[in-house]
Backbone as XML, in Angstrom:
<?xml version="1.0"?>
<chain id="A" units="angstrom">
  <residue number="1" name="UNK">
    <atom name="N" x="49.161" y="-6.478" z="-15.102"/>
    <atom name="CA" x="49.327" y="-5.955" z="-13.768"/>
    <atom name="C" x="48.507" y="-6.765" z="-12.771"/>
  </residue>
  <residue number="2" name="UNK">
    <atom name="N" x="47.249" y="-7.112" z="-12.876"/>
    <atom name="CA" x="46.702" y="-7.620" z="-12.289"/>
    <atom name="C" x="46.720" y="-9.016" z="-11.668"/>
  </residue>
  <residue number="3" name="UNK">
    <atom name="N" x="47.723" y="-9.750" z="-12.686"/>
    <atom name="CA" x="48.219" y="-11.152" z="-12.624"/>
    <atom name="C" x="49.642" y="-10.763" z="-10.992"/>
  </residue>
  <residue number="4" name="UNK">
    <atom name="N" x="50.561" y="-9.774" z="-11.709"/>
    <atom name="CA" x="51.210" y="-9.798" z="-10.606"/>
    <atom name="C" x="50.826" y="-8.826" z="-9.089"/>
  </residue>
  <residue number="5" name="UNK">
    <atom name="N" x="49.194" y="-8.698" z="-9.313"/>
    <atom name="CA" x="49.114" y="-7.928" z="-7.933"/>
    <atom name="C" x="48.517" y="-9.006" z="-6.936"/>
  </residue>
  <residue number="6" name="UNK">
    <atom name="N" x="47.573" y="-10.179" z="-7.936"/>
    <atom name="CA" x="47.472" y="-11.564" z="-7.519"/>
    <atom name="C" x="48.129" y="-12.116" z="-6.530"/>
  </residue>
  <residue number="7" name="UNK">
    <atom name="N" x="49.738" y="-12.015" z="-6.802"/>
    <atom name="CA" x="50.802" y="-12.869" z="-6.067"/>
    <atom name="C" x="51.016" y="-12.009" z="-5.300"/>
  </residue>
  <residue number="8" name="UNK">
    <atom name="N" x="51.448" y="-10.522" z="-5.551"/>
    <atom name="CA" x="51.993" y="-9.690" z="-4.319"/>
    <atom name="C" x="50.946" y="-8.285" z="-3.887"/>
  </residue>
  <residue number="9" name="UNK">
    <atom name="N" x="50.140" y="-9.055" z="-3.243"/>
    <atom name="CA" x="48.796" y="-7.549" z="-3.565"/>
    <atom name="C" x="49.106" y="-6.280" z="-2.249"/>
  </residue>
  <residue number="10" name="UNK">
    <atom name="N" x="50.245" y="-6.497" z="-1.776"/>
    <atom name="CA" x="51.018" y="-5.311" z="-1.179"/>
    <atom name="C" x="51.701" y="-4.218" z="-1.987"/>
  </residue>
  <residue number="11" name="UNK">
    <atom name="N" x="51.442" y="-4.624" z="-2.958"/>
    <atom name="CA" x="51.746" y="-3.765" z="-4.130"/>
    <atom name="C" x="51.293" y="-2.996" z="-4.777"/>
  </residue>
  <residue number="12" name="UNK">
    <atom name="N" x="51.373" y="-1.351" z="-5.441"/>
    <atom name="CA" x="50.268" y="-0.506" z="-5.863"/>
    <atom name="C" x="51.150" y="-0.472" z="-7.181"/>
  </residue>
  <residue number="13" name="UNK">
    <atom name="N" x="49.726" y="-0.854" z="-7.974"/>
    <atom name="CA" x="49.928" y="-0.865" z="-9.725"/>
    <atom name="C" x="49.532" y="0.765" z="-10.251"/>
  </residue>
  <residue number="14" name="UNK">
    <atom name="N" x="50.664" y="1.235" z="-10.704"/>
    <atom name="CA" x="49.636" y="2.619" z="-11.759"/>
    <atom name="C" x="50.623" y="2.383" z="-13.138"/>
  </residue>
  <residue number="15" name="UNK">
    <atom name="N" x="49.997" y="3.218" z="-13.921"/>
    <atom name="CA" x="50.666" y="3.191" z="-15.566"/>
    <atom name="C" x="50.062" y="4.747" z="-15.741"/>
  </residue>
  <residue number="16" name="UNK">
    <atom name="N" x="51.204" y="5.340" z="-16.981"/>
    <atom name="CA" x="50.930" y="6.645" z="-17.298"/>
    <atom name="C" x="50.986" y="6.683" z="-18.521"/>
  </residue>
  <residue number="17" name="UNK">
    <atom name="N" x="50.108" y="7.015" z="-19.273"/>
    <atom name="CA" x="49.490" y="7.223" z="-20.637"/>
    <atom name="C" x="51.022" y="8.105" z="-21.076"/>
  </residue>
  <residue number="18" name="UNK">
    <atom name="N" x="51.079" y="8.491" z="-22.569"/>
    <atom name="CA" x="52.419" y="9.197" z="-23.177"/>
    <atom name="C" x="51.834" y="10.828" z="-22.491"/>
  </residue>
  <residue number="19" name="UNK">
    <atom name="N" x="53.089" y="11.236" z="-22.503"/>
    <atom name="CA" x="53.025" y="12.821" z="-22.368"/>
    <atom name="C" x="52.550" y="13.260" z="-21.678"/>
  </residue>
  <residue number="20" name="UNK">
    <atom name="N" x="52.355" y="12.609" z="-19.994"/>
    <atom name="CA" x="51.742" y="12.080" z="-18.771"/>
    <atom name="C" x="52.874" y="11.504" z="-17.944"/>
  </residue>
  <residue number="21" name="UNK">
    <atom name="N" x="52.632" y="12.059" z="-16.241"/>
    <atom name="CA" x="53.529" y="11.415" z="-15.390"/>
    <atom name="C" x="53.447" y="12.192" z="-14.140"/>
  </residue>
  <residue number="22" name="UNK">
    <atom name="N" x="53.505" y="11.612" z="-13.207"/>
    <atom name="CA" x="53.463" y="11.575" z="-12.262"/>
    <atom name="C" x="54.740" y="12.100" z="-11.547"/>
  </residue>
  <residue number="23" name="UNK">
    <atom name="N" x="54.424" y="13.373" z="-10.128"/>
    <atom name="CA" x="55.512" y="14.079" z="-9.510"/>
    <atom name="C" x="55.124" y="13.293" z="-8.422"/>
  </residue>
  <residue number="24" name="UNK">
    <atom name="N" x="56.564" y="13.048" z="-7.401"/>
    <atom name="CA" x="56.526" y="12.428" z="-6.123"/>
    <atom name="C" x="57.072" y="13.223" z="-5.600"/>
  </residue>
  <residue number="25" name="UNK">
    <atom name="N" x="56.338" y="13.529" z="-4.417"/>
    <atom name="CA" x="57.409" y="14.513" z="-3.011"/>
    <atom name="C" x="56.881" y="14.071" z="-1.926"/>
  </residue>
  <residue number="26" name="UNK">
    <atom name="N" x="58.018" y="12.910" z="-1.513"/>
    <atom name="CA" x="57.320" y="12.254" z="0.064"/>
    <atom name="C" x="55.943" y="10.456" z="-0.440"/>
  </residue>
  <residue number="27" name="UNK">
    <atom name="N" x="55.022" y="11.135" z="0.020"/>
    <atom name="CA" x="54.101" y="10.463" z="-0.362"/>
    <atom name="C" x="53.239" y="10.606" z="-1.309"/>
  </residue>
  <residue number="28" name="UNK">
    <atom name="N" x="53.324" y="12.060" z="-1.908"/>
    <atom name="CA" x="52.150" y="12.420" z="-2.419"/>
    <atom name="C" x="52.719" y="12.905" z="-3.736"/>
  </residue>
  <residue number="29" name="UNK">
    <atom name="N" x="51.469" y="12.255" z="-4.818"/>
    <atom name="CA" x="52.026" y="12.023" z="-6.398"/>
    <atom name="C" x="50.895" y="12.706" z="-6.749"/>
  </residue>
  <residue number="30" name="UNK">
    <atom name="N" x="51.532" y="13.910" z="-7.751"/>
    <atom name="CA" x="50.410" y="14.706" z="-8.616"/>
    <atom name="C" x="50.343" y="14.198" z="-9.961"/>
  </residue>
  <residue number="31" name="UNK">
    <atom name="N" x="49.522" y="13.973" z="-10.901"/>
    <atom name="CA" x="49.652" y="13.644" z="-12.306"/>
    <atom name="C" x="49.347" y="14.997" z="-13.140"/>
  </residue>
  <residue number="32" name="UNK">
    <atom name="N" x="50.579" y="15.254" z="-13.915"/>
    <atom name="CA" x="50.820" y="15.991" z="-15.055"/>
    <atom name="C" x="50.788" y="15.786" z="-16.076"/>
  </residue>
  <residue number="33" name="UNK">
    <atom name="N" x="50.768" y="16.864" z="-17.084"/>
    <atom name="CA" x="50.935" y="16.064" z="-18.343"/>
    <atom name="C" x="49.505" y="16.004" z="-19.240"/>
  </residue>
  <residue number="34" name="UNK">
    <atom name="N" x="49.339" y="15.382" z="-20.271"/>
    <atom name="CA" x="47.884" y="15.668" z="-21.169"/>
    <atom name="C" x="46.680" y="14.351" z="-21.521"/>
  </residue>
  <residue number="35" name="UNK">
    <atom name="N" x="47.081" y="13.768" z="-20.470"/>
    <atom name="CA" x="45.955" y="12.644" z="-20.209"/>
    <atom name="C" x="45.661" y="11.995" z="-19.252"/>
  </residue>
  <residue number="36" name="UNK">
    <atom name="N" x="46.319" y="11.034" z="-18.739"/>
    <atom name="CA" x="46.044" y="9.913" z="-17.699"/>
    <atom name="C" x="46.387" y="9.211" z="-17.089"/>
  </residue>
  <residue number="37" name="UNK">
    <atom name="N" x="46.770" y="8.934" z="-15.751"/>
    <atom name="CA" x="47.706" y="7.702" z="-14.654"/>
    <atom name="C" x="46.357" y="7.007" z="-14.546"/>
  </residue>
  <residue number="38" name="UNK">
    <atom name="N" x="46.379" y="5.773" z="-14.709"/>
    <atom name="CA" x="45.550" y="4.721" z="-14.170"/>
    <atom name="C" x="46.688" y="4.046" z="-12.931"/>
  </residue>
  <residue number="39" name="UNK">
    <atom name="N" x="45.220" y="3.618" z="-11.666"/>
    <atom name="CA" x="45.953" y="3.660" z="-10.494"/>
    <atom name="C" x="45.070" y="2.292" z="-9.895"/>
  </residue>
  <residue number="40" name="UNK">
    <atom name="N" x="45.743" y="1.348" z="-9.425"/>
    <atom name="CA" x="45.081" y="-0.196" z="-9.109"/>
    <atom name="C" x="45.540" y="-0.094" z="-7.563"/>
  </residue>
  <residue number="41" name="UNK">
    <atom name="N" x="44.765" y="-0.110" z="-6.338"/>
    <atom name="CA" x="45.418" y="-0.357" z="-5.350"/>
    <atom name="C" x="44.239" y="-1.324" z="-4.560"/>
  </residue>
  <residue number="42" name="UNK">
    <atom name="N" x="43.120" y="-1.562" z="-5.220"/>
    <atom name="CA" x="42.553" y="-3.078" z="-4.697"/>
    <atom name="C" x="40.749" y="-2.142" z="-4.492"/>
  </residue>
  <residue number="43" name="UNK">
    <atom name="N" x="41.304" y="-0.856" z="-4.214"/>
    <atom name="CA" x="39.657" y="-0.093" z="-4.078"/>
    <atom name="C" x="39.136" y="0.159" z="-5.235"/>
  </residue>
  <residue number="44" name="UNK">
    <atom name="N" x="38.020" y="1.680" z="-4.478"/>
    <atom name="CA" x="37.465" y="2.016" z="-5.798"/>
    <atom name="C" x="37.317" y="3.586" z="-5.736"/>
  </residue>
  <residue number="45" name="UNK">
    <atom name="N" x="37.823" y="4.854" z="-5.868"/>
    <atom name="CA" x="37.701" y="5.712" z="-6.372"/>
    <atom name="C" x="36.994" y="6.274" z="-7.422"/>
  </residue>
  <residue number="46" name="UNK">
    <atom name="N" x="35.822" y="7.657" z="-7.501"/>
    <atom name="CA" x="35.408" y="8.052" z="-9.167"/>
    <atom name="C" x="34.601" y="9.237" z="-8.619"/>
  </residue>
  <residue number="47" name="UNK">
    <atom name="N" x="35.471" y="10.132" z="-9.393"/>
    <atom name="CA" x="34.483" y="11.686" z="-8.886"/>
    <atom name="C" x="33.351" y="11.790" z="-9.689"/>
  </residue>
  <residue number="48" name="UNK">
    <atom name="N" x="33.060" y="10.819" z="-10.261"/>
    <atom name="CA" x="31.688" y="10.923" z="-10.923"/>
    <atom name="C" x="30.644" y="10.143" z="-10.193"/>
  </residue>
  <residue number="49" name="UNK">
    <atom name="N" x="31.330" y="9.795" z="-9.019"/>
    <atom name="CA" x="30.481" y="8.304" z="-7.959"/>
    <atom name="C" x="30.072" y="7.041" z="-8.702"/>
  </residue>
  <residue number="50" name="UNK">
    <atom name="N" x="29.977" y="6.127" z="-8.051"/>
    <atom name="CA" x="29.670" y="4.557" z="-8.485"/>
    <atom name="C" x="27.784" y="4.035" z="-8.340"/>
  </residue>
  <residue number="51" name="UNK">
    <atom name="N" x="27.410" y="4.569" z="-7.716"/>
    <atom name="CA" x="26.569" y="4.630" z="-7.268"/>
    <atom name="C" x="25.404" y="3.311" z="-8.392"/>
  </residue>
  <residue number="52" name="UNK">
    <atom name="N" x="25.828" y="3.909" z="-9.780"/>
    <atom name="CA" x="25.034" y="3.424" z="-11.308"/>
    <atom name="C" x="26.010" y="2.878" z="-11.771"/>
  </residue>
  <residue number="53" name="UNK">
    <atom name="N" x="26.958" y="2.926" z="-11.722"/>
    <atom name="CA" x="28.051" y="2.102" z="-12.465"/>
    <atom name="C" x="28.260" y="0.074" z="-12.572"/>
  </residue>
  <residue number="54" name="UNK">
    <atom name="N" x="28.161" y="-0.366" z="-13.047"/>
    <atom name="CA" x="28.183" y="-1.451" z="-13.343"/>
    <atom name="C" x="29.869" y="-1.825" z="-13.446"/>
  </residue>
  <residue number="55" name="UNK">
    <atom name="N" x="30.434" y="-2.340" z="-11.843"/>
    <atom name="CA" x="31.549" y="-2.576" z="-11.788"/>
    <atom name="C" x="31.965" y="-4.264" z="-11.948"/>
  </residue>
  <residue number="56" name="UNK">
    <atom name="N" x="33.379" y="-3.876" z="-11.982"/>
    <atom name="CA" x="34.061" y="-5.226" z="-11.854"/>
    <atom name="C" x="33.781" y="-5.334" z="-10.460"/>
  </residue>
  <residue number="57" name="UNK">
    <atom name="N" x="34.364" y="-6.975" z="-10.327"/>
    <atom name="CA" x="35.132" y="-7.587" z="-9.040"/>
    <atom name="C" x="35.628" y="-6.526" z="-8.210"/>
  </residue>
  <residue number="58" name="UNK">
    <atom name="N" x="35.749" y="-6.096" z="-7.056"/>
    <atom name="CA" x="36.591" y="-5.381" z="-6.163"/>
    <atom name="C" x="37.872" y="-5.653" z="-6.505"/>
  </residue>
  <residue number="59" name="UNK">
    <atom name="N" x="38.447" y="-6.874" z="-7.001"/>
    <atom name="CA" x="39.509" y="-6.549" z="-6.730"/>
    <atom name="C" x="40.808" y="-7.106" z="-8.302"/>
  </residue>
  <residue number="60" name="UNK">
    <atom name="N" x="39.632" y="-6.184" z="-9.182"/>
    <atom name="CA" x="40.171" y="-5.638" z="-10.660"/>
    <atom name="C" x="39.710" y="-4.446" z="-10.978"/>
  </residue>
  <residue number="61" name="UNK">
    <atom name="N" x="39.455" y="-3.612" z="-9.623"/>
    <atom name="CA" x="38.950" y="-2.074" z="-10.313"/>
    <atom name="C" x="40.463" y="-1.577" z="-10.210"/>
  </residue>
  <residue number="62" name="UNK">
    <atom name="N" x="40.254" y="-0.444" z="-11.025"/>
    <atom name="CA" x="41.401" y="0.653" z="-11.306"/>
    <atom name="C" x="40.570" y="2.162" z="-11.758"/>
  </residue>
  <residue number="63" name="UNK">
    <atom name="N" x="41.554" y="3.147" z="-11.353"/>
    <atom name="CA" x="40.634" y="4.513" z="-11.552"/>
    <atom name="C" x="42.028" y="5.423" z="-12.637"/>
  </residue>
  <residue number="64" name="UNK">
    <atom name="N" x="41.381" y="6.256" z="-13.241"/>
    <atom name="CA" x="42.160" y="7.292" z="-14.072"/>
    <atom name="C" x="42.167" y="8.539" z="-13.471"/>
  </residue>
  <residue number="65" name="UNK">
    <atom name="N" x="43.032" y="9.165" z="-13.331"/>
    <atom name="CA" x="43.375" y="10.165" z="-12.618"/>
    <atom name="C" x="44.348" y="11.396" z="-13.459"/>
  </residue>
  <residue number="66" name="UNK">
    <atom name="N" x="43.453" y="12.502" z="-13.694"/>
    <atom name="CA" x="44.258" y="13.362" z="-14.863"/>
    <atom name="C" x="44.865" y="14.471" z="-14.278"/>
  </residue>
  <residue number="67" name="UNK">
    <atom name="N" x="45.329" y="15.486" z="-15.135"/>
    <atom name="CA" x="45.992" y="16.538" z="-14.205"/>
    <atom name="C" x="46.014" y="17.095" z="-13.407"/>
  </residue>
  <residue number="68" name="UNK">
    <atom name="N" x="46.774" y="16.942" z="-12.497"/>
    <atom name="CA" x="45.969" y="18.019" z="-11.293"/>
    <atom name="C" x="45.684" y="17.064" z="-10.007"/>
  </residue>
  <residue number="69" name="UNK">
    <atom name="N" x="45.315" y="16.022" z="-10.280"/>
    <atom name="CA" x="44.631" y="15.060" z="-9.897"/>
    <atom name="C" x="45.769" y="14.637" z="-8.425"/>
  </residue>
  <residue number="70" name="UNK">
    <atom name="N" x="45.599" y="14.176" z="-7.411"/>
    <atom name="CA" x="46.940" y="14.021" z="-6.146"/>
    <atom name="C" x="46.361" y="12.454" z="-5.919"/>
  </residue>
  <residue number="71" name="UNK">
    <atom name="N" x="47.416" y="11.771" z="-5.201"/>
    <atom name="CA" x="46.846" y="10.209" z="-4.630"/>
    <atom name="C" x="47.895" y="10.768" z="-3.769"/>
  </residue>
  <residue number="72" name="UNK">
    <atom name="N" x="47.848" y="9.749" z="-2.571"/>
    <atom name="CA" x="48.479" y="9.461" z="-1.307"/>
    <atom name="C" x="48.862" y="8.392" z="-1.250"/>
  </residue>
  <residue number="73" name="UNK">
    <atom name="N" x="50.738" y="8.062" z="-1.543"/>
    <atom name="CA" x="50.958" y="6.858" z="-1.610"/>
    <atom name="C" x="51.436" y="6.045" z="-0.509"/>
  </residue>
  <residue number="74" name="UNK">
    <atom name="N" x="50.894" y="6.646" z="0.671"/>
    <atom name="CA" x="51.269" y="5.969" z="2.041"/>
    <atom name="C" x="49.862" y="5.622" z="2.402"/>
  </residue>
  <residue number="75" name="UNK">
    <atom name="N" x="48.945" y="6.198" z="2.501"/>
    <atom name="CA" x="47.548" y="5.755" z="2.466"/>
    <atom name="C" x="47.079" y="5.342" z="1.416"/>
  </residue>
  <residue number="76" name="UNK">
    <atom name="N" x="47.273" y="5.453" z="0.242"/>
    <atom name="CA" x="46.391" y="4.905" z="-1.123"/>
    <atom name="C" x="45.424" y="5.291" z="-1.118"/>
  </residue>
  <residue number="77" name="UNK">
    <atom name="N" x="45.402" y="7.065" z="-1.153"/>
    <atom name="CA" x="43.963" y="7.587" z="-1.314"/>
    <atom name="C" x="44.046" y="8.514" z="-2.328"/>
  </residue>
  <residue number="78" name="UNK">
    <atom name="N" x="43.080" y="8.750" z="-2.965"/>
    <atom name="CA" x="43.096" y="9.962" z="-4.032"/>
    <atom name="C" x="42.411" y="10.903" z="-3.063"/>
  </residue>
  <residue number="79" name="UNK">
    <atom name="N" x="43.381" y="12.401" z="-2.960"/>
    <atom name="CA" x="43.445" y="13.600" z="-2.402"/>
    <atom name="C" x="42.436" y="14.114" z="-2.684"/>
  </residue>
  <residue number="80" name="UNK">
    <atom name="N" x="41.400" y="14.597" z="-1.826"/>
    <atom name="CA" x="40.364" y="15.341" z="-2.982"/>
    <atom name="C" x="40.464" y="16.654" z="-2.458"/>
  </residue>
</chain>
């Protein structure tokens, strides 16, 4: 994913773990299901804060986002 966000970084990368997936209505995507959407849109999101975290590059982070969980896919924000 990251190779092709390289070339077109107008682009928002997510992937959904099995038995997991994502509802769209409009802009706004809830993740369902019994694990995890990982979501690449160039930031950095983490309800656990970054603060101590020992990150990548800005612009190879990605965040996991489990049930329940909302993003905003016209803004590229996770809903809190």
């Amino acid at each position: 994913m990251f190779d092709i966000l390289k070339v077109r970084p107008e682009l928002l990368g997510f992937g959904c773990d099995e038995n997991t997936a994502l509802v769209v209505d409009g802009d706004n995507a809830r993740v369902i299901g019994a694990t995890y959407c990982l979501f690449y849109d160039g930031g950095f999101w983490s309800r656990e804060g970054s603060a101590e975290k020992n990150l990548p590059p800005s612009n190879q982070r990605f965040y996991f986002l489990r049930a329940g969980d909302r993003y905003n896919l016209a803004t590229r924000k996770v809903v809190a």
